[in-house]
N, C-alpha and C positions, 0 to 999 in steps of 0.2 A: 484454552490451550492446554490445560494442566491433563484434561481428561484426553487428550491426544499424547501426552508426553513431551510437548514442547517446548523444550530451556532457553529462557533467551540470554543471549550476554550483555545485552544492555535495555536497560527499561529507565524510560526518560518520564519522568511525572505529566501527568494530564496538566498542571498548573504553568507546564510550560508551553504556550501557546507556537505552533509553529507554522508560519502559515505558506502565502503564497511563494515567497522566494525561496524557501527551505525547501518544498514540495519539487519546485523545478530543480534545486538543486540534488534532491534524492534521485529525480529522475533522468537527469544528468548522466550519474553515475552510471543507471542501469543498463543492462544488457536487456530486460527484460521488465515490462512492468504491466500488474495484473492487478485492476480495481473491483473489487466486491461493493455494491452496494444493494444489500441484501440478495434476493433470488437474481438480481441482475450480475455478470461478471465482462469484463469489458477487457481485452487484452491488448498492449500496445509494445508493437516490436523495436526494433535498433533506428528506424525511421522515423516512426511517430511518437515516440515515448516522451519527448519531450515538449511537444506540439499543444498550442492553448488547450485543446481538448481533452488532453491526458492529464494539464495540469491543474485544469477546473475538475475534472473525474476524482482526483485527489484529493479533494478540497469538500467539507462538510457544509450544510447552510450559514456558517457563522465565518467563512471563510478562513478555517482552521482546520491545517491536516486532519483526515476520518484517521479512527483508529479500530482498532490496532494495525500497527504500520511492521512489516516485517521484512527484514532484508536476508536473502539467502544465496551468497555468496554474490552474484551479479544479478537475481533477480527481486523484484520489490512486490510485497501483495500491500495492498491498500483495500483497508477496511476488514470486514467480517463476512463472511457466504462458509457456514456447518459443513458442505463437503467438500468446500477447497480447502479449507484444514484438516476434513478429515481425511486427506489422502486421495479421495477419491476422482479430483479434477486432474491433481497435478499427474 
């Protein structure tokens, strides 16, 4: 993120485990929610965003939010995919 210029305002330690009900609750919130799991990108709208499948999509093998999790304004990326950060998907 640093090589993109991306500041976050809040960065929550890896030691803090967050998992399935956190995850629904991130996606709760959103307007918008878009999970990277590497070359794969999975997009979930105002309908399905909070739907079992968006909330296991958010979810790593150890059933702990992926990261990096970022929230931008009403939309949420979950995980890491090099050209949805670098500008080039959104």
């Amino acid at each position: 993120m640093d090589a993109n210029s991306i500041e976050p305002k809040e960065v929550v330690s890896a030691s803090k485990k967050l998992g399935k009900k956190d995850a629904a609750e991130i996606a709760k919130a959103a307007s918008k929610l878009i999970v990277a799991k590497g070359k794969k990108i999975s997009e979930f709208g105002a309908a399905d965003k909070d739907s079992k499948e968006a909330i296991e999509a958010m979810l790593g093998p150890t059933g702990n939010l992926r990261a990096p999790t970022l929230r931008a304004g009403k939309t949420v990326i979950v995980g890491f995919n090099e050209e949805l950060y670098g500008g080039k998907l959104l």
